[in-house]
C-alpha positions as CSV (number, residue, x, y, z in Angstrom):
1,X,119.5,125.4,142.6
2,X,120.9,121.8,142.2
3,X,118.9,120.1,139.3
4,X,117.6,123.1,138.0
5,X,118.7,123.6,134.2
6,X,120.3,127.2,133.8
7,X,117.8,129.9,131.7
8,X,119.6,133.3,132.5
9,X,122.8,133.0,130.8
10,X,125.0,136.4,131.2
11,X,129.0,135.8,129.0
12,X,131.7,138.0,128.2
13,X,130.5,140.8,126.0
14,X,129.6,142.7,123.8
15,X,127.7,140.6,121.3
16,X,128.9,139.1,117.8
17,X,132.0,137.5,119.3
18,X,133.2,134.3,119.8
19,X,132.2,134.1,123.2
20,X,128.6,134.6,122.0
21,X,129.2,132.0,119.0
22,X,130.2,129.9,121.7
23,X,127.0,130.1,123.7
24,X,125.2,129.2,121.5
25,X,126.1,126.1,120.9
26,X,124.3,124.7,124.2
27,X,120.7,124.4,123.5
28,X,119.9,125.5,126.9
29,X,121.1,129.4,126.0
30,X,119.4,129.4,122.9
31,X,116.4,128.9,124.6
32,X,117.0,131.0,127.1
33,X,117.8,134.8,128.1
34,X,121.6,135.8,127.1
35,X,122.9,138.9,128.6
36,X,126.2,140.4,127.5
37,X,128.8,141.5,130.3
38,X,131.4,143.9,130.0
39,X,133.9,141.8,131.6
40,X,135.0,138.4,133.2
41,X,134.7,139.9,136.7
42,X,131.1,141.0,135.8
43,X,130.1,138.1,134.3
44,X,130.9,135.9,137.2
45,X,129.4,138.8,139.9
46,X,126.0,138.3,137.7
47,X,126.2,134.6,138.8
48,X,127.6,135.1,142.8
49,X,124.6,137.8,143.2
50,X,122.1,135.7,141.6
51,X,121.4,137.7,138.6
52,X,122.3,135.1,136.2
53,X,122.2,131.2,136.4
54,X,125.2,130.8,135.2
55,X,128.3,132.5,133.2
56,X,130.4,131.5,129.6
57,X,133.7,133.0,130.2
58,X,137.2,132.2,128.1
59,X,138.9,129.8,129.7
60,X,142.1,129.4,127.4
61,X,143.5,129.8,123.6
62,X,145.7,126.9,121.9
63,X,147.8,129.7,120.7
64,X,147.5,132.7,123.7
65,X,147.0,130.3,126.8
66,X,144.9,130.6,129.8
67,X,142.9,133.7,130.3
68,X,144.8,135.0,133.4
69,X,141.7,137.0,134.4
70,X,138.9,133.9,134.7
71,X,141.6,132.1,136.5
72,X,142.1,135.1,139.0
73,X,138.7,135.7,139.6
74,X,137.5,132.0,140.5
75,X,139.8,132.0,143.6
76,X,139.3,135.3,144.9
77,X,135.8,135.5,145.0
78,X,133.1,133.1,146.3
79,X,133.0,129.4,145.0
80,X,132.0,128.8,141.6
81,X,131.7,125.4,139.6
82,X,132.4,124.3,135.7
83,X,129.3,122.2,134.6
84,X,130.7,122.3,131.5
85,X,133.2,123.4,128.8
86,X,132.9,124.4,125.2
87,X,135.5,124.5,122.4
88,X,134.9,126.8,119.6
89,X,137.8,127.1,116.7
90,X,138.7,130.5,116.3
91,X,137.7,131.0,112.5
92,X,138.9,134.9,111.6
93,X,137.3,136.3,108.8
94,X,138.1,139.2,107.1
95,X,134.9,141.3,106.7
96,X,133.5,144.3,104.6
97,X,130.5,146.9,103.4
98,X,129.8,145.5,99.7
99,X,130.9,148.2,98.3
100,X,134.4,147.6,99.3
101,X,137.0,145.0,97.7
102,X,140.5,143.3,99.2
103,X,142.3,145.6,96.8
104,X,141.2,149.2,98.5
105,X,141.3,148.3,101.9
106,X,143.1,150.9,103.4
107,X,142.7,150.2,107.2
108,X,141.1,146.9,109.0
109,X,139.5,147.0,112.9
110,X,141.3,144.6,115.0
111,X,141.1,143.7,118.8
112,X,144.8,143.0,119.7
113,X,144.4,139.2,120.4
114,X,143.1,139.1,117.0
115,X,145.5,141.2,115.4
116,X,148.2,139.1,116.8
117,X,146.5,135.6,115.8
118,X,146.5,136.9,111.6
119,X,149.8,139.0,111.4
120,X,150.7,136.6,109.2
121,X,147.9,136.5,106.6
122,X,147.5,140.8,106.9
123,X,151.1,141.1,105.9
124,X,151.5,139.1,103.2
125,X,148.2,139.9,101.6
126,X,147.5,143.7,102.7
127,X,150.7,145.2,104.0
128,X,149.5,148.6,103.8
129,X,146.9,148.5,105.6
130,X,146.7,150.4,109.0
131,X,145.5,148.2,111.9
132,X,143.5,150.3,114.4
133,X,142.4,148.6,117.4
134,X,139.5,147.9,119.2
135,X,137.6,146.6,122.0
136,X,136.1,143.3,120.4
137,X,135.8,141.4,117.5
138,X,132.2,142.7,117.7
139,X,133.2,146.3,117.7
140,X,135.7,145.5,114.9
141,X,132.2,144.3,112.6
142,X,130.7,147.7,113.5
143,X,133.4,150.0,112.4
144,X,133.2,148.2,108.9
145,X,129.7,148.4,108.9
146,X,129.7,152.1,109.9
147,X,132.2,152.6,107.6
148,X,134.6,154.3,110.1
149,X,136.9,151.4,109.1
150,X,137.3,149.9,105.4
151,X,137.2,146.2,107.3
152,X,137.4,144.0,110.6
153,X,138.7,141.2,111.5
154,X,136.2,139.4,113.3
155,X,134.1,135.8,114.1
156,X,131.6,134.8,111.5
157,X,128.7,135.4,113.8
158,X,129.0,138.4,113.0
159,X,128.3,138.5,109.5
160,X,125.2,138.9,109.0
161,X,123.9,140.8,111.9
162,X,126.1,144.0,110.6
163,X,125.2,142.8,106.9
164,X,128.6,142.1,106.0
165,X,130.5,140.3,103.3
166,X,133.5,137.8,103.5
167,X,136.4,139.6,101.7
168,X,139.1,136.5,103.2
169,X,138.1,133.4,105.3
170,X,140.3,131.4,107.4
171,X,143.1,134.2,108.3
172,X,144.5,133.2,111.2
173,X,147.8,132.1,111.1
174,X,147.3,129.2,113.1
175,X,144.6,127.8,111.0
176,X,144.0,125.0,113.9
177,X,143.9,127.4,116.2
178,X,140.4,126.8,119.0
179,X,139.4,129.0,122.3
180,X,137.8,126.6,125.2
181,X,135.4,128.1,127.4
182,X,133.7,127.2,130.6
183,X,130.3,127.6,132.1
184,X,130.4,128.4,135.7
185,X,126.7,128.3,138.1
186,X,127.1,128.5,141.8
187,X,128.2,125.6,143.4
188,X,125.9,122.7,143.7
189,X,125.6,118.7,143.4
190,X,127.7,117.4,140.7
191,X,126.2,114.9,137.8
192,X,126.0,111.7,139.9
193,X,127.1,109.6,136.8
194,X,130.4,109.9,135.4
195,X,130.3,109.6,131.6
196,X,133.4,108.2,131.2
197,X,135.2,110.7,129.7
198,X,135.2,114.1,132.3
199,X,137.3,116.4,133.5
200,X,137.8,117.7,137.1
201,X,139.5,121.0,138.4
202,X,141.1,122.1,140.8
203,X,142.8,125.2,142.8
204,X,145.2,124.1,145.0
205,X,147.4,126.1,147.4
206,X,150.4,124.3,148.1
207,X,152.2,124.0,151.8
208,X,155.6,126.6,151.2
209,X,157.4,125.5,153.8
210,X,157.8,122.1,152.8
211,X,160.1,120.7,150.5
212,X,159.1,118.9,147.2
213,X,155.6,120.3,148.2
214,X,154.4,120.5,144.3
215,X,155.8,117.0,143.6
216,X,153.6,115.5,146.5
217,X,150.9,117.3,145.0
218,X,151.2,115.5,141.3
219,X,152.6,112.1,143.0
220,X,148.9,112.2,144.8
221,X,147.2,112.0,141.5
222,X,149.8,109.6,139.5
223,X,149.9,106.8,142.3
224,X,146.2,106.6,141.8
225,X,146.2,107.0,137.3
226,X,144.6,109.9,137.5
227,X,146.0,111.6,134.1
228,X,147.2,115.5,135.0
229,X,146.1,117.0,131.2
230,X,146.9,120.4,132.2
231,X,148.9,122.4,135.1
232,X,148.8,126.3,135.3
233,X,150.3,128.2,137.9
234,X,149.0,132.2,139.4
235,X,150.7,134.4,141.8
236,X,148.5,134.7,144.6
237,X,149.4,138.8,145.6
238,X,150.5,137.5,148.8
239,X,154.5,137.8,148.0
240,X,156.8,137.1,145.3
241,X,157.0,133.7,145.1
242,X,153.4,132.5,146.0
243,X,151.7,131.0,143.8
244,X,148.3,129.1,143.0
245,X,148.1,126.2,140.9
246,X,145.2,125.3,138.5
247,X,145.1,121.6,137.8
248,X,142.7,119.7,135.5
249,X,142.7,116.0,135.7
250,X,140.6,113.3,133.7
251,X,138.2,111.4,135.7
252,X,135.3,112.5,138.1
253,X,134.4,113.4,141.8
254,X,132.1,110.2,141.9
255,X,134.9,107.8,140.6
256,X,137.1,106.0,143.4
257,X,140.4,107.4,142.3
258,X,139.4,110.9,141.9
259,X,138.0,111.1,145.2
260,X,141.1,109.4,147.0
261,X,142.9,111.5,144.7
262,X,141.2,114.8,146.4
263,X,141.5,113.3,149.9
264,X,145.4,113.0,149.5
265,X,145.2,116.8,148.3
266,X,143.0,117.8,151.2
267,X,145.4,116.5,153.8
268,X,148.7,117.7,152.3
269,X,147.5,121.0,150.7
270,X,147.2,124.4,152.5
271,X,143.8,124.8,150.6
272,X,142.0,122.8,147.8
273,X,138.7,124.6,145.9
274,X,137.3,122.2,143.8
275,X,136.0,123.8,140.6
276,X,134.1,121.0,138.7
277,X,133.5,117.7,137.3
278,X,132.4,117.9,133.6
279,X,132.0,116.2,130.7
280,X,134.8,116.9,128.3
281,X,134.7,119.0,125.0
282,X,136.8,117.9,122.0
283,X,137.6,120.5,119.2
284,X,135.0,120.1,116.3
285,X,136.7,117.4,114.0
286,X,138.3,115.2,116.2
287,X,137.8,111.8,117.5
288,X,139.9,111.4,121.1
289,X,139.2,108.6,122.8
290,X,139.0,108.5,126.4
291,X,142.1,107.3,128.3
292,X,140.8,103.8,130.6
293,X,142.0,103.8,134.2
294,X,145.7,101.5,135.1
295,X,145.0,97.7,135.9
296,X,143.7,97.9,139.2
297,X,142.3,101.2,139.8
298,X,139.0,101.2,138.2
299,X,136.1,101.6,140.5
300,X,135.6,97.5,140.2
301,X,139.0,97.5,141.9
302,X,138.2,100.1,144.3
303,X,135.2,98.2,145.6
304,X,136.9,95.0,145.5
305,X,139.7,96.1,147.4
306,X,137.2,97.5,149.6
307,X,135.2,94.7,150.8
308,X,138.5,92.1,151.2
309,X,140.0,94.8,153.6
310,X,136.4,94.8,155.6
311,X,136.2,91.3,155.5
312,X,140.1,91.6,156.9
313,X,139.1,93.7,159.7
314,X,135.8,91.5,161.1
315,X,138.3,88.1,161.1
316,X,136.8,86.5,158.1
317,X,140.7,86.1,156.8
318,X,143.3,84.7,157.4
């Protein structure tokens, strides 16, 4: 229900992965009931059926991208909403029993994504090492805890829940490297109050038998400075060719140009879902400063503007 704070969280499973880690940096999940899910689709099927108040799902990776599957699944199911995003950076550690040293590691437990994201550091420091994959990073802590595997790649979360020790830190060969994720509820009132520094997304279904369709749908948001920080484009299944575009926007529902922004969409778009207005996360250790609004199209302006064009229409100008 709108206004009611989330207490049954469900987020992509299984536990002791980054997803998790990510959780649990809003209070609100710490203090309440976190179920693991064995997929995106799942996750977001807890929330739809109202088994879960809302879902942490990967949203996108600074060096992989967008998660094709979360963007999939918000437009072909029922309405869901981001209330809010959170950026974790994706920390690899390589990880061991104590019995074992960097030196006699003969094979390491790797999800793929993983694997891929420390090529880098595993061949230049244990080439010899056999690389056998697996379902998580959480699965990847088991097998070296089990022993099935000398080591794992995995988050740091995981640590010392399968009493492991840190053979490597920091292995990724992007060392800046971050995954964002989103919280999605069931659709509801957004926050009232923009804070000044939000994001808003979108789905938008653009009108194929007109041309420039795409470039009236970006000439909406740029007449009215509203900054386009990200575009992402899926095929729909229809036909080759047809396509669905993910747009995320600063500003918020509640502020003037955002909402004539979302009209102009409404009336040229063959479909608009809105999926949020949110505060914006930053990546731990930076300091981005939110982007002000062009002269003339704050919500002061807006309201301005406004009233002189009602006083224009009752004869009180000349």
């Amino acid at each position: 229900m709108p206004g009611v704070p989330p207490t049954r969280f469900v987020y992509l499973g299984p536990e002791s992965t980054f997803t998790e880690q990510a959780l649990l940096t809003i209070p609100a999940a710490v203090r309440g009931i976190r179920t693991p899910a064995r997929s995106v689709p799942e996750a977001l099927e807890a929330v739809r059926s109202g088994d879960a108040d809302a879902a942490l799902v990967p949203w996108e990776n600074s060096v992989g991208g967008a998660v094709g599957v979360t963007l999939d699944e918000l437009v072909d199911g029922p309405a869901l909403v981001i209330t809010r995003d959170v950026v974790v950076p994706v920390d690899f550690v390589l990880a061991a029993r104590g019995d074992r040293h960097l030196q006699n590691i003969r094979s390491v437990a790797a999800h793929p994504q993983a694997f891929t994201q420390c090529r880098g550091w595993l061949r230049s420091h244990i080439p010899d090492a056999a690389i056998v994959d697996v379902l998580s990073n959480g699965a990847a802590a088991a097998s070296a805890a089990d022993g099935t595997n000398d080591a794992a790649i995995c988050a740091p979360i995981a640590i010392d829940r399968f009493g492991l020790k840190v053979l490597a830190e920091k292995i990724a060969d992007h060392p800046d490297a971050v995954t964002r994720f989103v919280l999605l509820s069931r659709p509801g009132t957004p926050p009232p109050d923009p804070t000044g520094d939000d994001i808003t997304s979108l789905a938008v279904w653009i009108a194929h038998d007109k041309v420039g369709a795409l470039l009236a749908v970006l000439t909406e948001l740029a007449v009215r400075g509203v900054n386009l920080t990200r575009i992402e484009s899926r095929p729909t299944g229809e036909r080759l060719g047809r396509y669905v575009f993910f747009l995320e926007c600063t500003g918020h529902v509640a502020e003037a140009r955002v909402g004539e922004a979302l009209q102009g969409l409404r009336r040229i778009c063959a479909e608009v879902r809105f999926l949020g207005s949110y505060p914006r996360a930053t990546p731990p250790g930076t300091r981005e400063r939110p982007v002000p609004p062009p002269a003339g199209l704050s919500d002061l302006d807006y309201a301005d503007s406004a009233a002189w064009l009602s006083r224009l229409r009752r004869g009180e100008l000349g």
